[in-house]
C-alpha positions in Angstrom: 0.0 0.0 0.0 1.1 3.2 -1.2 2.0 5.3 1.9 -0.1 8.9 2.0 1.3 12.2 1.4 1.0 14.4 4.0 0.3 18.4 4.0 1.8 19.3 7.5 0.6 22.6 6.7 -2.8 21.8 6.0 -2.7 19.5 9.1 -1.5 22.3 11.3 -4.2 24.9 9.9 -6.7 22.3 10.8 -5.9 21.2 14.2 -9.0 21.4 16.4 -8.2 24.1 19.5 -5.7 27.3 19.5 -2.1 26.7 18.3 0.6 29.0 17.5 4.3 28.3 16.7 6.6 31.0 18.5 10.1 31.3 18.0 12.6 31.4 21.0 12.6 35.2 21.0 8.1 34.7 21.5 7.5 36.3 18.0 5.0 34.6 16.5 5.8 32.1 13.2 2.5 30.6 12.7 -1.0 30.2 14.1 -3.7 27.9 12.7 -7.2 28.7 11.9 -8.6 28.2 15.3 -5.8 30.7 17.0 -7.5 33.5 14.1 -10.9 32.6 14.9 -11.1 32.7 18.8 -8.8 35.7 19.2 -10.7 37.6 16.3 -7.1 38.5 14.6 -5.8 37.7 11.4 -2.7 36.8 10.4 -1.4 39.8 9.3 -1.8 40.8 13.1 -0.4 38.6 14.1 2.4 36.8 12.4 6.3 38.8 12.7 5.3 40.2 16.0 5.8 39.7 19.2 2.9 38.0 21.8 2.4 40.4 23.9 2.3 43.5 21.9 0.0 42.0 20.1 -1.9 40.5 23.5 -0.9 43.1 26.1 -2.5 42.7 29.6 -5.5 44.3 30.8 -4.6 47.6 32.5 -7.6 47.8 34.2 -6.9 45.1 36.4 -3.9 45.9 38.9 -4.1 41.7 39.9 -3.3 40.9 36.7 -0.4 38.2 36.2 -1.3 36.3 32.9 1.3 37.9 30.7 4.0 37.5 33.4 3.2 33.8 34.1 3.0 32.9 30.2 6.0 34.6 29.2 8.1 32.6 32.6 6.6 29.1 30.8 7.6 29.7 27.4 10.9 30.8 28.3 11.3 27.9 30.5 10.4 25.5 28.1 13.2 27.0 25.7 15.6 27.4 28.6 15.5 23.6 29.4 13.8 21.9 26.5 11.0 20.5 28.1 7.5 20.7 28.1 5.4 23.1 30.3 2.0 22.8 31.3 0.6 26.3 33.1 -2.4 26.0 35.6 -6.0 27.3 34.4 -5.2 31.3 33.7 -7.4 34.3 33.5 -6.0 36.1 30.8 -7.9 39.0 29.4 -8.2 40.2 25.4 -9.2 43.5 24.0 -12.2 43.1 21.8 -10.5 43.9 18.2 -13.9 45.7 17.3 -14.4 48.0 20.4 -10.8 49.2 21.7 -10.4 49.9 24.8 -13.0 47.2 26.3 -11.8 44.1 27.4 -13.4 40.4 27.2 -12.9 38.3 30.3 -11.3 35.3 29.0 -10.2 31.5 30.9 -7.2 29.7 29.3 -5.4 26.1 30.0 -2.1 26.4 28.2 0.6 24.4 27.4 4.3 25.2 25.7 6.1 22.8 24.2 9.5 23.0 22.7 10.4 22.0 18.7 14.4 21.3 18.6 16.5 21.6 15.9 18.7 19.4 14.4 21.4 20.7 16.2 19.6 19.8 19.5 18.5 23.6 20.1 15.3 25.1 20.6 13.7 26.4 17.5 10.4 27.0 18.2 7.5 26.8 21.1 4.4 25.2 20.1 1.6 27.7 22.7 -1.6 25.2 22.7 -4.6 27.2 24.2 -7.6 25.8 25.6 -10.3 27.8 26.2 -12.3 27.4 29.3 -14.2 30.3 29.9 -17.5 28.9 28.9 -17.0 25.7 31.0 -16.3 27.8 33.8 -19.3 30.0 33.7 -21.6 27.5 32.1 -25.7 28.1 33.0 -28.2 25.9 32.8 -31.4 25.1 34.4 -32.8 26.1 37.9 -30.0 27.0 40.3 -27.2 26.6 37.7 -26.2 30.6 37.8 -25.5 29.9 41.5 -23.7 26.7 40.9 -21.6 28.0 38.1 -20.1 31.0 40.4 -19.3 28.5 42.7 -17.7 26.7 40.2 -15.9 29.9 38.3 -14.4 30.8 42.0 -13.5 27.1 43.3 -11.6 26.3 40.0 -10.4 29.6 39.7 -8.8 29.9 43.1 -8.0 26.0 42.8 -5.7 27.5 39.4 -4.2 30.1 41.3 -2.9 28.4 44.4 -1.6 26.1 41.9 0.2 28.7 40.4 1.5 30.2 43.5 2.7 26.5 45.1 4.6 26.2 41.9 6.1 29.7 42.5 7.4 29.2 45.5 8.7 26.1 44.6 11.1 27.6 41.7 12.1 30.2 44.0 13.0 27.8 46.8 14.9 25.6 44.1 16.7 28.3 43.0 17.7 29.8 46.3 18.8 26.1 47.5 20.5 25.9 44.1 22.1 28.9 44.5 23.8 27.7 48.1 24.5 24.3 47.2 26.7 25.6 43.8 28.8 28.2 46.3 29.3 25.4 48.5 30.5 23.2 45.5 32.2 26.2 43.9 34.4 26.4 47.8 35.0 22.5 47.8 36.7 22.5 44.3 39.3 24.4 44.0 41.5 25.0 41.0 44.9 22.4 41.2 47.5 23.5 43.2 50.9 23.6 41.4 52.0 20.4 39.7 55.6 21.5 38.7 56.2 21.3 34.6 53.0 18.9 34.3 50.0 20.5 33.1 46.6 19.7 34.5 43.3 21.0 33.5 39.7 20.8 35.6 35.8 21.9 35.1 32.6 21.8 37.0 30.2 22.5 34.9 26.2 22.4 37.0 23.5 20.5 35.6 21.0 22.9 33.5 17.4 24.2 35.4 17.6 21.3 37.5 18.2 20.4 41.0 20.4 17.6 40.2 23.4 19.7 41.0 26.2 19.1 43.5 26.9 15.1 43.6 30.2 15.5 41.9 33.8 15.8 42.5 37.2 15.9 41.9 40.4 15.7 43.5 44.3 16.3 42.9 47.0 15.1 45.1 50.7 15.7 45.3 52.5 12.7 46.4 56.1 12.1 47.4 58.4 11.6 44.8 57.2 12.7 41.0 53.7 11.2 41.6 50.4 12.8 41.8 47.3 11.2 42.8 43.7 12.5 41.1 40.5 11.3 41.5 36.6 11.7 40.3 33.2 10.7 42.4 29.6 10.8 41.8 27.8 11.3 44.9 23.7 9.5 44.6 21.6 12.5 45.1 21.3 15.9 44.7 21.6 19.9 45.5 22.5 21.1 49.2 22.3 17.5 50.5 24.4 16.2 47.6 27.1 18.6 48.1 27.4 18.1 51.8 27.8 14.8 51.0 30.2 15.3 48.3 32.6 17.5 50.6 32.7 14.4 52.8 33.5 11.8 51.1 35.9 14.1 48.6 38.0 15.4 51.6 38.2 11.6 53.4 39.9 10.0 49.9 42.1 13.2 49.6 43.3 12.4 53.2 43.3 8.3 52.6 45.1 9.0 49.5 48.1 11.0 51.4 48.8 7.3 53.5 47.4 4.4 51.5 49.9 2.2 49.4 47.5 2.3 45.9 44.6 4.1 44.8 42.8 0.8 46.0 43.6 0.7 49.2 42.3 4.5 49.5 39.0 3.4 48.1 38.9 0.7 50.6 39.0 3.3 53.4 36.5 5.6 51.8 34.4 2.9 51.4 34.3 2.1 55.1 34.3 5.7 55.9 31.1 5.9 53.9 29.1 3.6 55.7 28.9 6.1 58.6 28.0 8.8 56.4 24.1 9.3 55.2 23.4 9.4 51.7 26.7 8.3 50.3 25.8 4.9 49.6 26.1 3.6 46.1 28.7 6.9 45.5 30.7 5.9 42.7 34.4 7.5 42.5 37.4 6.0 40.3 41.3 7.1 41.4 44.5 6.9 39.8 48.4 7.3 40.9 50.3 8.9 38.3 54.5 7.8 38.3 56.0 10.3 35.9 59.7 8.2 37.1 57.9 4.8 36.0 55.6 6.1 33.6 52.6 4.2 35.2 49.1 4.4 36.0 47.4 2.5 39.0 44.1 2.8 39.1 41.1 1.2 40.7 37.6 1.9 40.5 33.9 1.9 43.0 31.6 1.3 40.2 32.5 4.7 37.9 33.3 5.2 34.4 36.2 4.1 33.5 39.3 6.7 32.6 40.2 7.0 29.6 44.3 7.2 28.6 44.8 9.3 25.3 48.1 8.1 23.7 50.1 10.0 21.8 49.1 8.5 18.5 45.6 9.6 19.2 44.2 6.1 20.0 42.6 5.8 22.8 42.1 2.9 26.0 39.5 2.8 28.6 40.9 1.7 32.2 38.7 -0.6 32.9 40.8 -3.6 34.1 39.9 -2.5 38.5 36.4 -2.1 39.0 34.4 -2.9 41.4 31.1 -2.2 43.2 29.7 1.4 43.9 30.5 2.3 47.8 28.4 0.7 50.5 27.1 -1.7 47.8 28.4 -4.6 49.3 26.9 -6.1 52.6 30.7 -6.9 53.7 33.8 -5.0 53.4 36.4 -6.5 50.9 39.4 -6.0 49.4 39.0 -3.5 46.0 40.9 -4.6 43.0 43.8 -2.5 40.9 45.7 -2.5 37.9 49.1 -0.8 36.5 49.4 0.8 32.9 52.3 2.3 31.6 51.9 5.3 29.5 54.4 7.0 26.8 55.3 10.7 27.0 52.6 12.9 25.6 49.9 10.9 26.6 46.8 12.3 28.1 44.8 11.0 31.3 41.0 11.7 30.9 39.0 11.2 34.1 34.9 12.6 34.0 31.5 11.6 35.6 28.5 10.7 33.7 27.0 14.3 33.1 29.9 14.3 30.3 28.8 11.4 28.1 25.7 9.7 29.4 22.2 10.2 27.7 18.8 9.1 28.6 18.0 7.8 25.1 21.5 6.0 24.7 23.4 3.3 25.5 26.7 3.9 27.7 29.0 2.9 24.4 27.6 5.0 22.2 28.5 7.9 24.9 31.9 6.5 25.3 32.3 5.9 21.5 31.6 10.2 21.1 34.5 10.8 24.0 37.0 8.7 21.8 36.3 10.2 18.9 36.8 13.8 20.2 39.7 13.0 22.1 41.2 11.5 18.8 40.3 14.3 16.9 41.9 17.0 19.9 44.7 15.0 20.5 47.3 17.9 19.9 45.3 20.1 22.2 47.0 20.9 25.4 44.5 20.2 28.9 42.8 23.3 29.0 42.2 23.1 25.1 40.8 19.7 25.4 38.2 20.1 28.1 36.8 23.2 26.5 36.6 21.0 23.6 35.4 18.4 24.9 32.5 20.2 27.4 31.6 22.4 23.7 31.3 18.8 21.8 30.1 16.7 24.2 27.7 18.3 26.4 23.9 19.0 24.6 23.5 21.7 22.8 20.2 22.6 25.3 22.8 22.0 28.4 23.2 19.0 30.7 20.8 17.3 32.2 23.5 15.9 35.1 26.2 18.2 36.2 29.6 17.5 35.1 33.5 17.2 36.6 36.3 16.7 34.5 39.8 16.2 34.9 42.7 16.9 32.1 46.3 15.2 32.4 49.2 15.8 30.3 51.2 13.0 30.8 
């Protein structure tokens, strides 16, 4: 059978219920024939302008807060790429016919984003349902009396709703706000590392409270050796990084006396157990011998570094892993495993924020790190983990936040 063609045009002018297509900036790209209809516009009005010049707010209603409330959902549904559905909204619209007098009007909107190839936003789909008639339907004996009581419950139902969800936001963003200083004064920039190079990021999860679970360390050890570890703590803002500091500051300390990177994962894991919330923590640690030119490394269920040799192949150290911390019921020993490295090689240690994806399996995220560390592998650190947080990370920013550490070795 002969599959249809379509006229997505045609489909769009036809959709049942108010639709407009706005681009990032609100400015609107399209409406279909029920959007002309119900706001008693045309196209010309409306199309190449932006919303709410061409739907200002009533001015003769100082309680007004439709216009603020829609223009705060559309630009959160470009900001983070997600869909957002607004509470019932009284939102009032000049009559086009009588200026100056304004039509009471009740709205259920929704604003979804459209995203480019390129993973960006390119437009908002604003679907409108119009509710004023439900909410003042009449009919019958009693019904006027039953409808106001329906108009004010649902109304004042909408704007509690409304006002919850307010105070939420501003709650997240305030703890948000705490929990990144604290992360901000637990990670530090590397102390001095004679003629080696190093290079580190933090880079915080996008509009979202998962913030703060992640980590990284750098040690100087005696002799030409460094120690430098990742973590990712379960969990997220304040408590996360409260957490984070914790556990980071106990495996910087075990690190300074432990023979091996294992051994110093063996104490953080029993260290751990007293702490709340840093069960299943992942964290991965290696010991860098510039004299030997080795790598020891061991691993609590994290991603596994990856060593960028000079020929721009690229190795995962994956040969010393074990379970996340606390995992197991009963302590044990933790496995590691030596690697040597040539001159000009590049150690590449990162938590999941950098290549994991809902959508995806874990290899296809790894597969994208070796092919831009191939690609950069001239680049000195600080080169290579802009380039890699620029190619890596979405387009829309990261749904998880993000540490990364950069080795020349």
């Amino acid at each position: 059978m002969r599959k249809p063609q379509i006229d997505y045009a045609a489909v769009f002018r036809a959709l049942p219920g108010m639709v407009a297509l706005l681009t990032p900036e609100l400015v609107y790209a399209d409406v279909n024939d029920d959007f002309v209809r119900i706001t008693g516009r045309t196209r010309e009005q409306l199309l190449g302008r932006y919303i709410f010049d061409v739907f200002p707010e009533n001015p003769n209603d100082s309680a007004a807060s439709g216009m603020r409330e829609t223009r705060e959902s559309m630009l959160r549904a470009v900001a983070t790429g997600e869909r957002d559905t607004m509470a019932v909204l009284r939102y009032d619209i000049e009559d086009p016919q009588r200026p100056g007098h304004w039509r009471q009007h009740f709205w259920s909107p929704v604003n979804a984003p459209v995203l480019g190839a390129d993973g960006k936003v390119t437009l908002v789909v604003h679907r409108v349902e119009e509710v004023t008639e439900l909410i003042r339907a009449r009919g019958g004996p009693g019904g006027d009396s039953r409808a106001r009581v329906l108009e004010a419950e649902l109304y004042t139902r909408a704007r509690e709703l409304q006002e919850v969800n307010e105070r939420l936001r501003q709650s997240h963003a305030r703890e948000r706000e705490v929990a990144l200083a604290l992360q901000e004064a637990l990670l530090p920039a590397p102390g001095p590392m004679g003629h080696h190079q190093a290079a580190v990021r933090y880079r915080p999860a996008v509009g979202a409270l998962n913030v703060c679970g992640d980590w990284y360390d750098l040690v100087d050890l005696p002799g030409d050796r460094f120690a430098v570890a990742v973590g990712d703590v379960v969990g997220h803002g304040l408590a996360a990084a409260c957490v984070m500091g914790q556990l980071r500051s106990a495996l910087s300390a075990a690190t300074r006396v432990a023979d091996g990177p294992a051994r110093a994962l063996e104490a953080l894991g029993l260290y751990a157990r007293s702490v709340e919330g840093a069960e299943s923590t992942t964290a991965a640690t290696a010991f860098i011998d510039w004299d030997d030119h080795t790598l020891t490394y061991s691993s609590a269920g994290h991603l596994p570094p990856a060593l960028l040799h000079p020929d721009g192949t690229v190795s995962f150290l994956d040969g010393a892993t074990d379970p996340p911390l606390g995992a197991s019921p009963e302590h044990a020993t933790r496995p590691e495993a030596t690697t040597p490295f040539e001159e000009g090689a590049t150690l590449v240690l990162y938590t999941d924020g950098l290549i994991e994806r809902r959508t995806e399996d874990i290899d296809t995220g790894l597969a994208r790190l070796t092919d831009a560390l191939t690609r950069h592998r001239h680049a000195d650190p600080e080169e290579l983990a802009d380039a890699l947080l620029a190619e890596l990370l979405p387009p829309t920013g990261n749904a998880d936040d993000t540490a990364l550490v950069v080795i020349a070795l």
